[in-house]
C-alpha positions in Angstrom: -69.3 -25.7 52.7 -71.0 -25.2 49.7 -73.1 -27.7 48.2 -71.6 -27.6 45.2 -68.3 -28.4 46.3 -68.9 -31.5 48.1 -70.7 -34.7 46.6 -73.3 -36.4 48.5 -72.2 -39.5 50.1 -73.6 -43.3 49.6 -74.5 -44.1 53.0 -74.7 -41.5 56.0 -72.9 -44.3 58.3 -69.6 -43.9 56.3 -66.6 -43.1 57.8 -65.4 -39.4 57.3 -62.8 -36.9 58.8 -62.8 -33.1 59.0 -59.6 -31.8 57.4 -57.7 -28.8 56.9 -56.2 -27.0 53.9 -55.9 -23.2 52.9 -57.0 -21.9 56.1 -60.4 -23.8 55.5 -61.7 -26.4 57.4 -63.8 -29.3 54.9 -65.9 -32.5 56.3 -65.0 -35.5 53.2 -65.4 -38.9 52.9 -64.0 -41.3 50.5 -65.3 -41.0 47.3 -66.1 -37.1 47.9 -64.8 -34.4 45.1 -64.2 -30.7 46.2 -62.3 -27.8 45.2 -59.5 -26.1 47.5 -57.2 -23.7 47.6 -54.8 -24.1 44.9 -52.2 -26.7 45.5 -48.8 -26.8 43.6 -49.4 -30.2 42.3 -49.9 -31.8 38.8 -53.2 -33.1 37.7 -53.1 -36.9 37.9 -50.9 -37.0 41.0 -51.9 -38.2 44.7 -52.2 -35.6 47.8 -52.1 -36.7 51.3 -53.6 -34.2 54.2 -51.9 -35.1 57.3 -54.1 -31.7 59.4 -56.8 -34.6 60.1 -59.2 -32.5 63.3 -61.5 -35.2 63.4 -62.1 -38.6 62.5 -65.7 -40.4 62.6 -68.6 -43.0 61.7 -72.0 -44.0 62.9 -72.0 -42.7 66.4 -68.2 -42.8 67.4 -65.9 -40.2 66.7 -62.1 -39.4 67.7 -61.7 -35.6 67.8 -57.7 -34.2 68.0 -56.2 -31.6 70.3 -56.0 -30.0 67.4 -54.7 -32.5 65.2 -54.9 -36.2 65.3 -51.9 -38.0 65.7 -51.2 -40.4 62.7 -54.4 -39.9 60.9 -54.0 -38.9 57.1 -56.5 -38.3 53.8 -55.2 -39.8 50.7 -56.7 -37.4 47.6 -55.7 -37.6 44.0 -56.0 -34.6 41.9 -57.9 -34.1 39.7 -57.6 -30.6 37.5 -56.2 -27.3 38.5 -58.9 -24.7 37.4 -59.9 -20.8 38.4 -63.0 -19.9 40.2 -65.0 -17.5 38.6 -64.5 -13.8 38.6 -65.4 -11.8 41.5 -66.2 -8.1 40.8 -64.6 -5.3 42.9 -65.7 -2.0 42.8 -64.9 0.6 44.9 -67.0 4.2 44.9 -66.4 7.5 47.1 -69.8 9.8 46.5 -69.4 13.2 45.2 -65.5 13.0 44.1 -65.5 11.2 41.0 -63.9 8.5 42.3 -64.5 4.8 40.5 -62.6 1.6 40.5 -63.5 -1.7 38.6 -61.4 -4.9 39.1 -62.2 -8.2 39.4 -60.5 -11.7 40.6 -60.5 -14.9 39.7 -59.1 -17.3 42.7 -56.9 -20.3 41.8 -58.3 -23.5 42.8 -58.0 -27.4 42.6 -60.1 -30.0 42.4 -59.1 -33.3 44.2 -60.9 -36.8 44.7 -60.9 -38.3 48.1 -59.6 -41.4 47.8 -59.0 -42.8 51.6 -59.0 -42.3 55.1 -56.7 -43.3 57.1 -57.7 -43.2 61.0 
């Protein structure tokens, strides 16, 4: 992950759970701010993650088979924004062939707010 995506966390003894969303796997803890894959939710509202893979804190951990039963991450959102633009260009030598087009991915930024083991 990014470092950019992620704030850094008080104390390294905290707990925190690895979580997934969009296909992407992310390692949070409460407190933590990160951008995902867009979610079709409003700005201001609350987002629980119930795909919790692993749960842990200063030298125990509880890893699922894949998922952990009954363990959710409450997350409130806070703004739906677009990464930027990715450029795309495709070339063939010697035909004359050029295409320029970019994309911008849809993302959204959420706040951990909880862990729930």
């Amino acid at each position: 992950m990014p470092a950019s995506a992620r704030a850094e966390s008080d104390s390294s003894n905290a707990l925190y759970a690895i979580i997934e969303t969009g296909g992407k796997q992310y390692r949070v803890a409460v407190g933590d701010t990160l951008s995902i894959e867009k979610l079709p939710v409003e700005p201001g509202a609350g987002v629980t993650f119930d795909r919790v893979l692993m749960v842990g804190s200063d030298g125990s951990a509880r890893v699922g088979t894949p998922l952990l039963a009954g363990a959710t991450v409450q997350a409130q959102v806070e703004q739906q924004y677009r990464g930027p633009k990715i450029v795309v260009f495709k070339y063939k030598p010697k035909k004359r062939y050029r295409r320029r087009t970019g994309h911008r991915q849809s993302l959204t930024r959420v706040a951990i707010t909880a862990i729930n083991a």
